[in-house]
Structures are given as C-alpha cells and as structure tokens.
Phi, psi and omega in degrees: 000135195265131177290183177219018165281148167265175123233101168298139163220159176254126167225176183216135153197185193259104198322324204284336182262006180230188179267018169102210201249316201274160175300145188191098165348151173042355246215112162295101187221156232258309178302325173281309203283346176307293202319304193311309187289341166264340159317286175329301175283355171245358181041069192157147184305148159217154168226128174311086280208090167297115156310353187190205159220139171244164221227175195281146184080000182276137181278159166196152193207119181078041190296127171250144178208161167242141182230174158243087215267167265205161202265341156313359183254076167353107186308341200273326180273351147318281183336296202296032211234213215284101168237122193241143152277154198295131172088009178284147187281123157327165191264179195274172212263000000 
C-alpha cells in the first residue's frame, strides 16, 4: 500500500556523468540511478517524480524532485539513502 506523504529531496550533480535527468534505455541517467538507489532503500518500487530536467552534461544544483515511500520508511533513514561523494567516477558500464 503507497502511504500518501510526498517526500521531497534535493539533489545536485556534476552534469559530464550523466544522459541527462529522465530515464532513457541503455543510458546513465539521474531519474534512473536515484530510482534504483530509493528502491534499495524502501525495499519496494517507486516512482520518481523530478520538478524538472536537464539535458545531458548539464550540471544541477538544488534540483527538486519527490517519491512515495511506503509508510514504513522513516524520515531517519533518508540521510543513510542514495548518496554519493561529490566528484565520484561514475560506475563502470
């Protein structure tokens, strides 16, 4: 059962590593690798709601975007979620 809390997050990255923001086959792209990395962390589907898009190689930086996690999912447990250091080499394809 999808709870009916929104949960907003902010995110930022460096534009050269990814295909831009929507999901696009075969393609590294910010809507994908979030979705996956909030799967993980809600142990269950979700879908990922971006305010906006960016085109490939484009930089962002206070980007808002929202999901519906399942009423089991703790605001506390968000900080440990899909997080990277700033300047990580994307992963290998």
């Amino acid at each position: 059962v999808e709870s009916r809390r929104n949960v907003r997050i902010v995110v930022e990255y460096d534009g050269p590593c990814f295909s831009g923001w929507q999901i696009q086959p075969e393609l590294r792209t910010l809507q994908a690798q979030r979705k996956e990395a909030l799967e993980t962390l809600c142990r269950h589907s979700v879908t990922f709601y971006g305010a906006g898009r960016t085109e490939a190689g484009v930089h962002a930086w206070g980007q808002v975007a929202r999901f519906r996690p399942h009423a089991d999912l703790t605001c506390r447990r968000l900080p440990r979620g899909p997080t990277g250091p700033p300047g990580a080499p994307p992963p290998a394809p």
